[in-house]
Jmol script that loads the backbone (N, CA, C; Angstrom):
load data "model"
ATOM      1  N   UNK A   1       4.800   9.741 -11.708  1.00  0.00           N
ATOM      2  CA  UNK A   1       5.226   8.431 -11.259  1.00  0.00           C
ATOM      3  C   UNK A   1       4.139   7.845 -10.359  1.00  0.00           C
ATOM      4  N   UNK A   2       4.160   6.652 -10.593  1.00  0.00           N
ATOM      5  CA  UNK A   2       2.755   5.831  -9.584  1.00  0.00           C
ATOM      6  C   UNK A   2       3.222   5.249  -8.513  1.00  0.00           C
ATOM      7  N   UNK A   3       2.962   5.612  -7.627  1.00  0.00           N
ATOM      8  CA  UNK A   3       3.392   4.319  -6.413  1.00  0.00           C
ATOM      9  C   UNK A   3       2.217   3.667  -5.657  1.00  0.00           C
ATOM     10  N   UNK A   4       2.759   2.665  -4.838  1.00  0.00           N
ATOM     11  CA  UNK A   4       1.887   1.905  -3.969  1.00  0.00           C
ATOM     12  C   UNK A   4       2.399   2.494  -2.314  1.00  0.00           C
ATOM     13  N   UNK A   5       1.495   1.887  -1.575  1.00  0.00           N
ATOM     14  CA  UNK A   5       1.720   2.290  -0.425  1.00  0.00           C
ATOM     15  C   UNK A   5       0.927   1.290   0.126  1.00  0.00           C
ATOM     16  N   UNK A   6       1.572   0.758   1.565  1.00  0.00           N
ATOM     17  CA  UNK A   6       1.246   0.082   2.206  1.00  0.00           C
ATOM     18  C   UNK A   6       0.927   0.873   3.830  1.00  0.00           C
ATOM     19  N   UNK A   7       0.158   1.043   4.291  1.00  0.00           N
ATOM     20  CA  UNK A   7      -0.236   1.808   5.800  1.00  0.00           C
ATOM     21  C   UNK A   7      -1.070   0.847   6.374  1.00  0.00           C
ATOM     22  N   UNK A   8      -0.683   1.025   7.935  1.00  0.00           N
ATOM     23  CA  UNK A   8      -1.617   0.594   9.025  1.00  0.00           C
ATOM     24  C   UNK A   8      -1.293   1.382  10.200  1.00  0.00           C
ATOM     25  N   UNK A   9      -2.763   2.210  10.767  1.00  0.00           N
ATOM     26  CA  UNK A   9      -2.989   3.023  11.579  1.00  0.00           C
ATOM     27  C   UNK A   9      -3.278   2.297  13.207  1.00  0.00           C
ATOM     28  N   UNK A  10      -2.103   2.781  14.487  1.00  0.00           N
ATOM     29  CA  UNK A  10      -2.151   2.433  15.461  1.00  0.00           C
ATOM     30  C   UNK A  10      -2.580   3.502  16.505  1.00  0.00           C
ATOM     31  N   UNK A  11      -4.054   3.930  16.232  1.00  0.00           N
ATOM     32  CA  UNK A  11      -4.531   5.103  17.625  1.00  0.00           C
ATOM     33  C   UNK A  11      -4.455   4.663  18.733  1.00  0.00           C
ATOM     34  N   UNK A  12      -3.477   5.057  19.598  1.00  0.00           N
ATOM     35  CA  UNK A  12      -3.279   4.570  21.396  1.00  0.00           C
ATOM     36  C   UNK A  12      -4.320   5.707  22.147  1.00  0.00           C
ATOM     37  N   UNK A  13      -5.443   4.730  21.795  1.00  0.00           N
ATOM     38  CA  UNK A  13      -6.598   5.412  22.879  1.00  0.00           C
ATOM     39  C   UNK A  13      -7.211   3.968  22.765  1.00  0.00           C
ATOM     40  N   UNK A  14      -7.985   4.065  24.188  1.00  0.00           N
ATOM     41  CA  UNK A  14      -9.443   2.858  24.315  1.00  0.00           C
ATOM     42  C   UNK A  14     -10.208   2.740  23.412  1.00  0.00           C
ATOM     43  N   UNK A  15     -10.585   4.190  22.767  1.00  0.00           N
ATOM     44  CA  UNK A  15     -12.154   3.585  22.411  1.00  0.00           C
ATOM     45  C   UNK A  15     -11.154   4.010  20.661  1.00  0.00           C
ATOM     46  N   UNK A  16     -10.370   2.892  20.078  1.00  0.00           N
ATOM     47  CA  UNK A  16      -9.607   3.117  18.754  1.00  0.00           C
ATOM     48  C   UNK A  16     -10.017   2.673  17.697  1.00  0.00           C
ATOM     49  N   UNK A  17     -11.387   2.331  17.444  1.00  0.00           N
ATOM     50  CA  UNK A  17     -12.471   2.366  16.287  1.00  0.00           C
ATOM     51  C   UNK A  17     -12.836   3.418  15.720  1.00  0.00           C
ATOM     52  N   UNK A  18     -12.630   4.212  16.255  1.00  0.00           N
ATOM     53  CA  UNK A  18     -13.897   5.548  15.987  1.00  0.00           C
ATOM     54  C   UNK A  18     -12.480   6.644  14.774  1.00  0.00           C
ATOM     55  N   UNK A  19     -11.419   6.208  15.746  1.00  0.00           N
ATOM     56  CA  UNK A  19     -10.023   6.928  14.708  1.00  0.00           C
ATOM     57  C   UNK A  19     -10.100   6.494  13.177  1.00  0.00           C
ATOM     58  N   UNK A  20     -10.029   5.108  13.773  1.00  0.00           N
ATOM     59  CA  UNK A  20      -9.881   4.154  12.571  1.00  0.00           C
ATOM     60  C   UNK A  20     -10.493   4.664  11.294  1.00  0.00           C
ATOM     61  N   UNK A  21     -12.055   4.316  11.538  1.00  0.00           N
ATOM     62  CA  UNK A  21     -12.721   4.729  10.621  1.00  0.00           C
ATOM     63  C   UNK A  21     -13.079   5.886  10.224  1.00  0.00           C
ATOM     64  N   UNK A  22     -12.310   6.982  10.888  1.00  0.00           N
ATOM     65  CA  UNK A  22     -12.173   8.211  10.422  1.00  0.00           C
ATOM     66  C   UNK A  22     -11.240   8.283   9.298  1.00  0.00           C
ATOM     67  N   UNK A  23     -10.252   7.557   9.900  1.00  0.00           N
ATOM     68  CA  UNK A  23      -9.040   7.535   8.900  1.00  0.00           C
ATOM     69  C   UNK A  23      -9.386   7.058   7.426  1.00  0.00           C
ATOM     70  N   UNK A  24      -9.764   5.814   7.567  1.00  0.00           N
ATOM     71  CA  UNK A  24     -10.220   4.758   6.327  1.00  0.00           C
ATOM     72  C   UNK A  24     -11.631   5.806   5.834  1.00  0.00           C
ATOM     73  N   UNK A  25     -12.521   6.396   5.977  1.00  0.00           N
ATOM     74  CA  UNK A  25     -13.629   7.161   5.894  1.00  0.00           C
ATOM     75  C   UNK A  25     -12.548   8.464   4.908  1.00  0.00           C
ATOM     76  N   UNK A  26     -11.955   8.977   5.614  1.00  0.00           N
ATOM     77  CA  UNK A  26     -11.155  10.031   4.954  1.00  0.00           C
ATOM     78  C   UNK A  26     -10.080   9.502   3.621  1.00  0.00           C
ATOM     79  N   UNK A  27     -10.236   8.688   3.487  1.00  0.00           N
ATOM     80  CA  UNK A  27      -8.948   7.805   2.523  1.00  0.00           C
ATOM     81  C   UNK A  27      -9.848   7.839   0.849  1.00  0.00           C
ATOM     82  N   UNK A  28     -11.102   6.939   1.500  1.00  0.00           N
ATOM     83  CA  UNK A  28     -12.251   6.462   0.650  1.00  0.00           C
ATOM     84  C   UNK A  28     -13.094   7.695  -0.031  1.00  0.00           C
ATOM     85  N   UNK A  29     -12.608   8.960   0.759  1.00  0.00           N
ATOM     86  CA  UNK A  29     -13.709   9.910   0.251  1.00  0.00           C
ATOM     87  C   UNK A  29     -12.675  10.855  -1.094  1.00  0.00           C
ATOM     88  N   UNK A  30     -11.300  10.297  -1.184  1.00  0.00           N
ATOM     89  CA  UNK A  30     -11.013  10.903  -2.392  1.00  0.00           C
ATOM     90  C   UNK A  30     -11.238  10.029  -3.585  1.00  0.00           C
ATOM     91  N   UNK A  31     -11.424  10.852  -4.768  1.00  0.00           N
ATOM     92  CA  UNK A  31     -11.533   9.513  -5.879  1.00  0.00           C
ATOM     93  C   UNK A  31     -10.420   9.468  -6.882  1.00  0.00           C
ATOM     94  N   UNK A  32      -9.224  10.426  -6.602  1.00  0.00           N
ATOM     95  CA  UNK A  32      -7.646  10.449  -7.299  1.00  0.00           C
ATOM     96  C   UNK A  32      -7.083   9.248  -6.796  1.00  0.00           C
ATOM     97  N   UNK A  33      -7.009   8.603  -6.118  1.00  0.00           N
ATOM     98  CA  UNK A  33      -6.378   7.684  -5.703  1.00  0.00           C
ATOM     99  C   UNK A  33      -6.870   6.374  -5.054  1.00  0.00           C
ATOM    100  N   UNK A  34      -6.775   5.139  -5.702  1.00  0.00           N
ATOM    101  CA  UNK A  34      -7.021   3.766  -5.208  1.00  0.00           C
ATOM    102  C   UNK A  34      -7.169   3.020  -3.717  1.00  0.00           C
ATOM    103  N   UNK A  35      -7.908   2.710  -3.234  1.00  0.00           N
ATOM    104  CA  UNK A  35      -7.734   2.460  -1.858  1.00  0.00           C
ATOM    105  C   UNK A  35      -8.502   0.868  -1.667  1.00  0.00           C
ATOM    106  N   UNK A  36      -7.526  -0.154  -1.551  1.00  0.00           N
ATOM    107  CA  UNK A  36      -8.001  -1.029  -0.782  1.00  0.00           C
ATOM    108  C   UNK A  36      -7.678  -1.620   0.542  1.00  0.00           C
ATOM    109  N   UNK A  37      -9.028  -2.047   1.204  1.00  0.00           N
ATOM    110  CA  UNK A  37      -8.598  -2.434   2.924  1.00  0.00           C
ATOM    111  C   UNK A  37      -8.382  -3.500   2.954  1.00  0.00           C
ATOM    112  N   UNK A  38      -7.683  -4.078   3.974  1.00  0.00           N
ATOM    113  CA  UNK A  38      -7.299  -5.292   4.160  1.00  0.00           C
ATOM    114  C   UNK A  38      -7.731  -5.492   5.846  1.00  0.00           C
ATOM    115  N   UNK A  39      -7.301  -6.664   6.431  1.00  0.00           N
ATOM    116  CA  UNK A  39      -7.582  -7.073   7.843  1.00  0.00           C
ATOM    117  C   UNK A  39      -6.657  -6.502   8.445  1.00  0.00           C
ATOM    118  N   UNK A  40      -5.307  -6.154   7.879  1.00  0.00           N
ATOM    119  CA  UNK A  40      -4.475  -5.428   9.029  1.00  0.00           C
ATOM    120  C   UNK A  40      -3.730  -4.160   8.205  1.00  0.00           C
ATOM    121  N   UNK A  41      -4.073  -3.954   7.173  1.00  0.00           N
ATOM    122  CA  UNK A  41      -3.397  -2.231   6.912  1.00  0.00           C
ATOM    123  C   UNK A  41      -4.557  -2.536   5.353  1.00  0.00           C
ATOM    124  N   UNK A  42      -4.160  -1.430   4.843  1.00  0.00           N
ATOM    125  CA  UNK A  42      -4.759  -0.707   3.647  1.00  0.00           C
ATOM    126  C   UNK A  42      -3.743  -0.585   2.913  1.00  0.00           C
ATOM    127  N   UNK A  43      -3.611  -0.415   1.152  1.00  0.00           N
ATOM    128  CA  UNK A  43      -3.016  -0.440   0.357  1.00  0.00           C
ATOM    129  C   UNK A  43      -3.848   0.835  -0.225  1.00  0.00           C
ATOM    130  N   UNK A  44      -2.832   1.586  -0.253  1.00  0.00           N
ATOM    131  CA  UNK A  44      -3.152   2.744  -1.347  1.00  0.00           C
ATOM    132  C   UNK A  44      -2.396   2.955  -2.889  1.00  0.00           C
ATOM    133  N   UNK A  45      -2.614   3.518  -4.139  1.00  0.00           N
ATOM    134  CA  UNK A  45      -2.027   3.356  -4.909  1.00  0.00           C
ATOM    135  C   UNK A  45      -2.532   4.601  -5.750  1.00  0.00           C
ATOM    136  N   UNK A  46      -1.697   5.226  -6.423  1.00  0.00           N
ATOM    137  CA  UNK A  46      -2.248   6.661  -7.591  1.00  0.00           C
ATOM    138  C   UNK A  46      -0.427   7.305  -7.713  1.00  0.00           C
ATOM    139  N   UNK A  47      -0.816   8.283  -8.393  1.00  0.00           N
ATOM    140  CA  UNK A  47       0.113   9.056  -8.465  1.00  0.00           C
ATOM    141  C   UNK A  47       1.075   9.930  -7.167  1.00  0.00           C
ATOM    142  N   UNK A  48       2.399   9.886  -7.170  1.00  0.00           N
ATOM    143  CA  UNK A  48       3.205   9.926  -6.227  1.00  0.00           C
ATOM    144  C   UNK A  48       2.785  11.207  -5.107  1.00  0.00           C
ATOM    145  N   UNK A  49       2.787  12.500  -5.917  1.00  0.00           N
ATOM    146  CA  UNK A  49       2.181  13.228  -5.565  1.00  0.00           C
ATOM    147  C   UNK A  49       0.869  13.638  -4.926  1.00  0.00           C
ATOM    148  N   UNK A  50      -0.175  12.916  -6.008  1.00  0.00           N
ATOM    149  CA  UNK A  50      -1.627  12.499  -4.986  1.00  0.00           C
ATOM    150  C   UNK A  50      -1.505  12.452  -3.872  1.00  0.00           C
ATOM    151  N   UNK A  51      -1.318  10.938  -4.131  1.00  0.00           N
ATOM    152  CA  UNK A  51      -0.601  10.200  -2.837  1.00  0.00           C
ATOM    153  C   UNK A  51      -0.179  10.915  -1.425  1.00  0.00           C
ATOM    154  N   UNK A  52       0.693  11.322  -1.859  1.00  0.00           N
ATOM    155  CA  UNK A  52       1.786  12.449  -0.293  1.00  0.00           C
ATOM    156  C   UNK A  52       0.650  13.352  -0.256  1.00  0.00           C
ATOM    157  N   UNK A  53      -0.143  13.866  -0.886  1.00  0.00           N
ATOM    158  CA  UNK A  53      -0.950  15.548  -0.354  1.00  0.00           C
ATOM    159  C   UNK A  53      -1.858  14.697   0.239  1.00  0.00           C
ATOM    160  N   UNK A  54      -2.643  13.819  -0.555  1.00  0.00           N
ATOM    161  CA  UNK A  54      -3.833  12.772   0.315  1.00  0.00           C
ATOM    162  C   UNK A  54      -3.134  12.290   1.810  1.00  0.00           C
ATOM    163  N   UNK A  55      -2.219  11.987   2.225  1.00  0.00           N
ATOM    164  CA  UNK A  55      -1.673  11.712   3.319  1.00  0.00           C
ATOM    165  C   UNK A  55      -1.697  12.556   4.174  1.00  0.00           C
ATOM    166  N   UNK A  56      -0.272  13.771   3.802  1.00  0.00           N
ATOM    167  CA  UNK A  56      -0.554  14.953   4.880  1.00  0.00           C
ATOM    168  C   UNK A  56      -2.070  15.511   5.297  1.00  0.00           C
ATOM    169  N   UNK A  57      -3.087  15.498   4.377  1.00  0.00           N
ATOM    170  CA  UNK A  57      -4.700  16.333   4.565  1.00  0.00           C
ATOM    171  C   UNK A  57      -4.499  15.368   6.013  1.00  0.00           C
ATOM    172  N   UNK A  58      -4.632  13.964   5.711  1.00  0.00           N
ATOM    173  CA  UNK A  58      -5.460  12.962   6.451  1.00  0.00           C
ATOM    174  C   UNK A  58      -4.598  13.104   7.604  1.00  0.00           C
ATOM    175  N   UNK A  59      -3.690  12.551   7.668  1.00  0.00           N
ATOM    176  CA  UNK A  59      -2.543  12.162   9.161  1.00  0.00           C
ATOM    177  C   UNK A  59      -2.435  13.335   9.785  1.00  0.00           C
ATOM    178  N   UNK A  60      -1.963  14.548   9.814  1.00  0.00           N
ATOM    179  CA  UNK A  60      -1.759  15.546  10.402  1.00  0.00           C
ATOM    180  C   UNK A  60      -3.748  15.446  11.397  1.00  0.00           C
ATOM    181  N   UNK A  61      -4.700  15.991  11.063  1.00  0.00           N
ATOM    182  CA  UNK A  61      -5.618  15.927  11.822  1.00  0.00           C
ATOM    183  C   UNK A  61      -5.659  14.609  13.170  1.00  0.00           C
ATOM    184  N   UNK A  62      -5.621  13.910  12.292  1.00  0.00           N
ATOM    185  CA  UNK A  62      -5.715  12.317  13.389  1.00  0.00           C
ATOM    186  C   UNK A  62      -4.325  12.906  14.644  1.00  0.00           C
ATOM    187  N   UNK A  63      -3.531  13.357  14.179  1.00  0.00           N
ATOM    188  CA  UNK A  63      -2.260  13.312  15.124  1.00  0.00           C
ATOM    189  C   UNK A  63      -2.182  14.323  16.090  1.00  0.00           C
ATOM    190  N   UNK A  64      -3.647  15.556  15.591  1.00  0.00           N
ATOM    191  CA  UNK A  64      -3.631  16.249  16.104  1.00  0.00           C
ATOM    192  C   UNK A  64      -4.865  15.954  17.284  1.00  0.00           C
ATOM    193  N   UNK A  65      -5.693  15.095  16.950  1.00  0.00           N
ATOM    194  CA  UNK A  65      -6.721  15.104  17.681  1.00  0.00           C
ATOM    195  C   UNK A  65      -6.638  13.572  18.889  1.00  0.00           C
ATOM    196  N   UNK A  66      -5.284  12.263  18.051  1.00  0.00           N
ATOM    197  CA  UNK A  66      -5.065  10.988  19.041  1.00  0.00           C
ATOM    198  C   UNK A  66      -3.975  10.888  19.010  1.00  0.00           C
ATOM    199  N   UNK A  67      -3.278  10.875  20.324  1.00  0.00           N
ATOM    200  CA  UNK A  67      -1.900   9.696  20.066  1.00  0.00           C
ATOM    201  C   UNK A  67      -2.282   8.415  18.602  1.00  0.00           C
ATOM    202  N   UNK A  68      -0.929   8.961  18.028  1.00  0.00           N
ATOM    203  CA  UNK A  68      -0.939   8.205  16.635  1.00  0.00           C
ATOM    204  C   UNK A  68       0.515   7.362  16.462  1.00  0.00           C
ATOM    205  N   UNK A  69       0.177   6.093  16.467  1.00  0.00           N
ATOM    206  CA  UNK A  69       0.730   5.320  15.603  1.00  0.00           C
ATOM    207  C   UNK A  69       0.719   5.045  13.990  1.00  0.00           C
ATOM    208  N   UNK A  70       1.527   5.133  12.701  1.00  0.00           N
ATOM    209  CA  UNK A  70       1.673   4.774  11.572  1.00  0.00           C
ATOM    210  C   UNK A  70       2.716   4.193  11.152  1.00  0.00           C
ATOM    211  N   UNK A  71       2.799   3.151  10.351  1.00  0.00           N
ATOM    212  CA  UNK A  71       3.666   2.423   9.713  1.00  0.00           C
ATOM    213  C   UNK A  71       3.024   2.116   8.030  1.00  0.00           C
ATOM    214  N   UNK A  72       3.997   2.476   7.318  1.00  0.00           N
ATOM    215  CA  UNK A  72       4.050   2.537   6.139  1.00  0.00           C
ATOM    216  C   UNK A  72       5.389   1.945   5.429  1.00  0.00           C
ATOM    217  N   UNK A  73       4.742   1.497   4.328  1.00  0.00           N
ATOM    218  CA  UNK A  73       6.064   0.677   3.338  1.00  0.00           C
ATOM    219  C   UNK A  73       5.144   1.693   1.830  1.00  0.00           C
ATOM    220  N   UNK A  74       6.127   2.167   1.129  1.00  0.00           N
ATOM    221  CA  UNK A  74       6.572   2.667  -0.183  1.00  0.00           C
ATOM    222  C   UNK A  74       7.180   2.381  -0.996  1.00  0.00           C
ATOM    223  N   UNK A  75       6.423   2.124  -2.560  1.00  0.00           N
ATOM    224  CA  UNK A  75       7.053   1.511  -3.622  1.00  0.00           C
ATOM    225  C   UNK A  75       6.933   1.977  -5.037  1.00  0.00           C
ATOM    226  N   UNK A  76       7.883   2.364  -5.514  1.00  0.00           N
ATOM    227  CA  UNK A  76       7.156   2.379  -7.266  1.00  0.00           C
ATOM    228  C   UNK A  76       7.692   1.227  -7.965  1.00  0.00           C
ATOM    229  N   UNK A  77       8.110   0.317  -7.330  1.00  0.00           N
ATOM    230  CA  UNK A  77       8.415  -1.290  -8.157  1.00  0.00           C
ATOM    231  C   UNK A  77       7.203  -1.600  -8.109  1.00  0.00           C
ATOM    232  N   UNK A  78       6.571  -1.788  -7.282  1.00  0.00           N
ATOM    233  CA  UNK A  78       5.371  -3.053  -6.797  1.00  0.00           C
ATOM    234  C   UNK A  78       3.990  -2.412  -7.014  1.00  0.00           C
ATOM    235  N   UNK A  79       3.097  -3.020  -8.323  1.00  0.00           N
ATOM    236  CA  UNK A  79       2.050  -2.546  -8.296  1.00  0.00           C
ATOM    237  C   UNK A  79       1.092  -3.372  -7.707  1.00  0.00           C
ATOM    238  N   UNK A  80       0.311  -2.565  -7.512  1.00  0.00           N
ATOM    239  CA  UNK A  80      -1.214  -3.545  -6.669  1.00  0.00           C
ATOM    240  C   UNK A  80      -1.603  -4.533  -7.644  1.00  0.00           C
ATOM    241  N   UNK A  81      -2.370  -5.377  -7.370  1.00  0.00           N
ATOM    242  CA  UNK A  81      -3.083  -6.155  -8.504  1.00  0.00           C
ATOM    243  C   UNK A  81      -4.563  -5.702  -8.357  1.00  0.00           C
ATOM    244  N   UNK A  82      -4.574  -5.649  -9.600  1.00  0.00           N
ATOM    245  CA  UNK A  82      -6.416  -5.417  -9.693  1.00  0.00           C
ATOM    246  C   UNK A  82      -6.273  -4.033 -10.471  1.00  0.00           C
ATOM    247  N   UNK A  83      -4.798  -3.092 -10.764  1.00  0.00           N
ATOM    248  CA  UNK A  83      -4.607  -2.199 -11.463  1.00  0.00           C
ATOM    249  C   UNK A  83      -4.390  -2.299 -13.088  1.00  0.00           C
TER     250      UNK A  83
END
end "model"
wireframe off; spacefill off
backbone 0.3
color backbone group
């Protein structure tokens, strides 16, 4: 099953660039799954499964290393465009 995913990452630290683009850096470096950025969250899209294992790798580290904010919306109605 394919889904979409909608995420935007909130690191509560000062210097919250450096998370960021760890995060988005770690997203971009798989090639199973679709990733586009936007100005205020990222859209991910692949297979359901992908998907969730590509997540846990990524989020668990960040949460372990910054106070972490995430908000996410999940869909297998709604495909991206450009798929």
């Amino acid at each position: 099953m394919n889904i979409s995913l909608e995420i935007s990452y909130y690191p509560l630290t000062n210097k919250y660039s450096s998370p960021i683009r760890e995060f988005i850096d770690g997203l971009g470096s798989d090639h199973r799954i679709s990733v586009q950025l936007g100005p205020m969250s990222t859209l991910i899209s692949g297979d359901y499964d992908t998907v969730m294992q590509v997540l846990i790798s990524r989020l668990r580290p960040l949460m372990e290393k910054y106070p972490s904010v995430f908000t996410m919306k999940l869909s297998n109605a709604c495909k991206i465009s450009g798929e």
